[in-house]
C-alpha positions as CSV (number, residue, x, y, z in Angstrom):
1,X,0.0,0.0,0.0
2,X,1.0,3.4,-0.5
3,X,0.2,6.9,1.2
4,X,0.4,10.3,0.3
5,X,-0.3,13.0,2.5
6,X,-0.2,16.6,3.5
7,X,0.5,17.6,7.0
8,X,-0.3,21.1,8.6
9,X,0.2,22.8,12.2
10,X,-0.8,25.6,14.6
11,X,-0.2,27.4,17.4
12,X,-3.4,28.7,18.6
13,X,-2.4,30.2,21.6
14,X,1.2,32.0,19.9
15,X,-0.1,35.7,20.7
16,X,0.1,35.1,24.3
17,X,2.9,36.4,26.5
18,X,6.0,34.8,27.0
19,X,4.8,33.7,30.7
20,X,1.9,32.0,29.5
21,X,1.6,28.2,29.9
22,X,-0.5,28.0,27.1
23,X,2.2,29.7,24.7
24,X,3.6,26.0,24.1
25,X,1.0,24.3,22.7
26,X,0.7,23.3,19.2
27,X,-2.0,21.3,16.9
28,X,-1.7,19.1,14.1
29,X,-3.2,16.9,11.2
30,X,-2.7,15.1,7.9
31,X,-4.5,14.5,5.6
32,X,-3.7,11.3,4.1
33,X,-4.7,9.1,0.7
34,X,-4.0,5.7,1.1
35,X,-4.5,3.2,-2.3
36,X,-2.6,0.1,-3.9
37,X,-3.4,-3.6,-3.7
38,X,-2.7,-6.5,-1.3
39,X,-2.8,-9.8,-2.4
40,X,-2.7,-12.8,-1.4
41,X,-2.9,-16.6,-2.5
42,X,-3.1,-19.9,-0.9
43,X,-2.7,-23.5,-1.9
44,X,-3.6,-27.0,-1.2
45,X,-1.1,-29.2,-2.9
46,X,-1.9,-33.2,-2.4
47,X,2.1,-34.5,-2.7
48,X,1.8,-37.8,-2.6
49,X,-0.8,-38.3,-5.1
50,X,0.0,-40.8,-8.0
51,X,-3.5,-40.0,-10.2
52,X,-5.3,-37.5,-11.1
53,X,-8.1,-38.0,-9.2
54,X,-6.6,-35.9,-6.5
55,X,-6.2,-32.2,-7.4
56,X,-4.9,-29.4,-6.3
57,X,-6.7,-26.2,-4.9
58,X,-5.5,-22.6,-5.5
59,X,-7.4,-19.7,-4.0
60,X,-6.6,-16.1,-5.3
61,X,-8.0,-12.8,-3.3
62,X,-6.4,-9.2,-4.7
63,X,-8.2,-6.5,-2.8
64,X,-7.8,-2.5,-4.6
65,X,-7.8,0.1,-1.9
66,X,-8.6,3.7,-2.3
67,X,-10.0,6.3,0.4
68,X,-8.6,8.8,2.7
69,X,-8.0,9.0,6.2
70,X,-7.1,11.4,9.1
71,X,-3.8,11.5,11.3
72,X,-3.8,14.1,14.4
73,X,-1.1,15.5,16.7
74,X,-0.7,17.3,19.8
75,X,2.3,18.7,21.5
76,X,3.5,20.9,24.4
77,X,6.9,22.3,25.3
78,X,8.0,24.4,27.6
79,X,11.7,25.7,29.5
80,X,12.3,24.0,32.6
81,X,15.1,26.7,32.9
82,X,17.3,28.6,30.9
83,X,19.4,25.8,29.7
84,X,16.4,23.1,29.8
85,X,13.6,22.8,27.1
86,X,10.9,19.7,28.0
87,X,9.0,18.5,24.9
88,X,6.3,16.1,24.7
89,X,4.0,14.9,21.9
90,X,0.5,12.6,21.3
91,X,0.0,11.6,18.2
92,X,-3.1,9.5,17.2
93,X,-5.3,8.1,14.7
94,X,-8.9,6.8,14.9
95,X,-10.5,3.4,13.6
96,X,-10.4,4.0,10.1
97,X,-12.8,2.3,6.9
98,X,-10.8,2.4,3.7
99,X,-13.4,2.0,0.9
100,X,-12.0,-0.9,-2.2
101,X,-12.7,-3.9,-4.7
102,X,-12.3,-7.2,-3.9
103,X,-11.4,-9.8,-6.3
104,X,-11.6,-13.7,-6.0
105,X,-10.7,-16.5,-7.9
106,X,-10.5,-20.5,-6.6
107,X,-9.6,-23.3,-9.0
108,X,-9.0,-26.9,-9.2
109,X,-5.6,-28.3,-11.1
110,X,-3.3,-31.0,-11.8
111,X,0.7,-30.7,-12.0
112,X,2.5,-32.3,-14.8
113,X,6.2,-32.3,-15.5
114,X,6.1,-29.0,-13.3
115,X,3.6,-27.1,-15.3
116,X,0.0,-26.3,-13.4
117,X,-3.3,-27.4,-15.6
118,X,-6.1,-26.1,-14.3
119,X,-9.2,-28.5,-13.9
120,X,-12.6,-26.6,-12.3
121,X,-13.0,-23.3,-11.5
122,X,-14.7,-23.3,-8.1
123,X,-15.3,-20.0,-7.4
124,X,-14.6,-16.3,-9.2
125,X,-15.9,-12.9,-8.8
126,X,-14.3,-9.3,-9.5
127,X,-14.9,-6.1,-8.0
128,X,-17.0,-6.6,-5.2
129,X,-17.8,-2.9,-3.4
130,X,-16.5,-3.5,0.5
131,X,-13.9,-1.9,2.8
132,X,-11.1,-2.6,5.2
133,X,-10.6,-1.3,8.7
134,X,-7.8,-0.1,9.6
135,X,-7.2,-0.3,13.6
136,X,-6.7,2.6,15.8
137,X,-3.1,3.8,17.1
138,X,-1.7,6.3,18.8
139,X,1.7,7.3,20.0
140,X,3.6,9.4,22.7
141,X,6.9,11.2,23.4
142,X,9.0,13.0,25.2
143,X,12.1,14.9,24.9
144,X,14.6,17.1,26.8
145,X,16.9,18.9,25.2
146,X,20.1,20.7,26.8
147,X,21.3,23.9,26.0
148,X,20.4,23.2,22.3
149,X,23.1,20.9,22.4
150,X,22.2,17.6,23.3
151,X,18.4,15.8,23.2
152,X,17.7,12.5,24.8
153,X,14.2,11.4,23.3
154,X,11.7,8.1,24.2
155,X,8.2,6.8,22.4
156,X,6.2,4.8,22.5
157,X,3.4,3.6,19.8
158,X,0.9,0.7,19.7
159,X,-1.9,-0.3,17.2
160,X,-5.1,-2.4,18.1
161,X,-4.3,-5.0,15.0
162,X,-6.7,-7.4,16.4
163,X,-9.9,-5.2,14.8
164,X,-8.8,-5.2,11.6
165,X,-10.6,-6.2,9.7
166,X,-10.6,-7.0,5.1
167,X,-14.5,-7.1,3.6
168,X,-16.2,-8.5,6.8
169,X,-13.5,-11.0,7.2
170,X,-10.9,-10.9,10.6
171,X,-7.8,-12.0,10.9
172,X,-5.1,-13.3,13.5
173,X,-3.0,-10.4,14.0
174,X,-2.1,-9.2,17.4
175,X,-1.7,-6.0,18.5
176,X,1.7,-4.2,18.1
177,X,3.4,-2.3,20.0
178,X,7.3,-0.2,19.9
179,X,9.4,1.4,22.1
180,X,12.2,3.8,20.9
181,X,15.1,5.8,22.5
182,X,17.5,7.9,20.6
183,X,19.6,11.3,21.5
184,X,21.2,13.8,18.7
185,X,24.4,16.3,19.6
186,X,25.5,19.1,17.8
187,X,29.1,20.5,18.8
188,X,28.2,24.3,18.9
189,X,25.0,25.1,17.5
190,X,25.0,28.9,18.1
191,X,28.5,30.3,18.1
192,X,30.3,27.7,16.2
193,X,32.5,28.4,12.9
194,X,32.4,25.9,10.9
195,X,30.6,23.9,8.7
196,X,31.0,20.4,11.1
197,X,30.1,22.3,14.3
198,X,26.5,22.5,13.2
199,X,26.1,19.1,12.0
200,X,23.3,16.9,14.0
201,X,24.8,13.6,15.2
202,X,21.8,11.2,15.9
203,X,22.0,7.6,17.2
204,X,18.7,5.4,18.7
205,X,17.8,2.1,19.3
206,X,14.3,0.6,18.9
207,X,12.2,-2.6,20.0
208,X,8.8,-3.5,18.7
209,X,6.3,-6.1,18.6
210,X,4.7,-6.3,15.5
211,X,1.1,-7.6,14.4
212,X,2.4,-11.1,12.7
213,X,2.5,-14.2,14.7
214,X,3.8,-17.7,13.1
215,X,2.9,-21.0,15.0
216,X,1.3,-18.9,18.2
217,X,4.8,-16.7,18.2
218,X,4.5,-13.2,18.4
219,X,7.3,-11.4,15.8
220,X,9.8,-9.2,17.3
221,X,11.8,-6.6,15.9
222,X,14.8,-5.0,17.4
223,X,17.2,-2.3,15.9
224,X,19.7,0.4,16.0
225,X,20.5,3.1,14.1
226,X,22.7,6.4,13.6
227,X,22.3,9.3,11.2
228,X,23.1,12.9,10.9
229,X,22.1,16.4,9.8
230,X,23.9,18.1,7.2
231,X,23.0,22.0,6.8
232,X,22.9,23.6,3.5
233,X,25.2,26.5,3.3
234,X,22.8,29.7,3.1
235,X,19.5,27.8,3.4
236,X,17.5,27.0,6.1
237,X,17.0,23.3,4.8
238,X,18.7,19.7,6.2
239,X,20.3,17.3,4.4
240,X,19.1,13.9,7.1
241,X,21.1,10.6,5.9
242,X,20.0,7.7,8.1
243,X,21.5,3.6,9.1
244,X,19.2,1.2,10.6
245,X,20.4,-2.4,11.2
């Protein structure tokens, strides 16, 4: 599946004073148009069979999706002191219906010298109306930062895979869940001459459960990664090149 979207924020409270507890808020949302295909295909293949009185069975399902759908963001920072900047984030997503076609086909065939032959066709349809659901997540953060020097930063994000849900039908999915910690340095961000003394240096780690589980065990996922951010001479743009492992 792919997704495109456009993102947007706010600060509705930015004409308040300075003292103001409210000053730090900020609001967000995007807009996103998720389409492409998932398909999948199954077999019953009879090994051991010497005639052709046993057949196999292939089952075919492509589903095309197509709809858009709403992601929504909150976050808050504020000094702790002159040298201390707290930042913390929520970011989440409500169960989603993503409107699409369903396509089926299930035949009956034989195998000779490696080639398929297809006997009965047992079912076949194409473009049935329906939806998927797509399951509820949400996120959170937070993030100190030192001096504009050095940023420690956790999440956390899970999803509630066990509602989703493809044209009426479930499936066995459990919900997944992730943890990351990361931390970025720049040498001298404000006084520093020279190109390298504004480059960000970012390194994290990450652990996550996902949704897939193979023979009643749950898939983990573990990984760690380190990065950095390039400026562009006279521009106010970043040049972010990443390593995950």
């Amino acid at each position: 599946l792919n997704r495109i979207y456009l993102g947007s924020g706010i600060q509705p409270f930015s004409g308040k004073p300075d003292s103001s507890w409210l000053k730090g808020f900020s609001l967000g949302v995007n807009v996103a148009y998720l389409f492409g295909s998932m398909d999948y295909e199954r077999r019953a293949i009879f090994t051991t069979a010497t005639t052709n009185y046993y057949y196999n069975l292939r089952e075919i399902n492509i589903y095309n999706l197509s709809d858009f759908y709403l992601d929504y963001g909150l976050q808050y920072k504020t000094r702790l002191s002159k040298k201390w900047l707290l930042q913390t984030g929520l970011t989440a997503s409500p169960s989603s219906k993503i409107d699409g076609k369903h396509s089926g086909l299930a035949q009956t065939y034989y195998l000779s010298n490696g080639i398929e032959y297809p006997k009965d066709t047992v079912n076949s349809f194409d473009d049935q109306k329906g939806s998927i659901t797509l399951p509820s997540r949400w996120g959170v953060g937070i993030q100190l930062n030192f001096s504009d020097k050095i940023a420690f930063g956790i999440d956390y994000k899970t999803q509630n895979w066990k509602n989703f849900k493809a044209f009426d039908a479930a499936d066995k999915l459990k919900n997944s869940q992730s943890i990351s910690i990361g931390a970025q340095f720049i040498p001298n961000p404000a006084n520093g001459r020279g190109f390298w003394q504004h480059v960000q240096y970012r390194a994290g780690v990450n652990y996550a459960s996902t949704y897939l589980s193979i023979n009643a065990t749950e898939l983990q996922q573990q990984s760690v990664s380190i990065g950095a951010g390039f400026p562009i001479i006279k521009s106010l743009s970043t040049l972010n090149i990443a390593l995950q492992y």
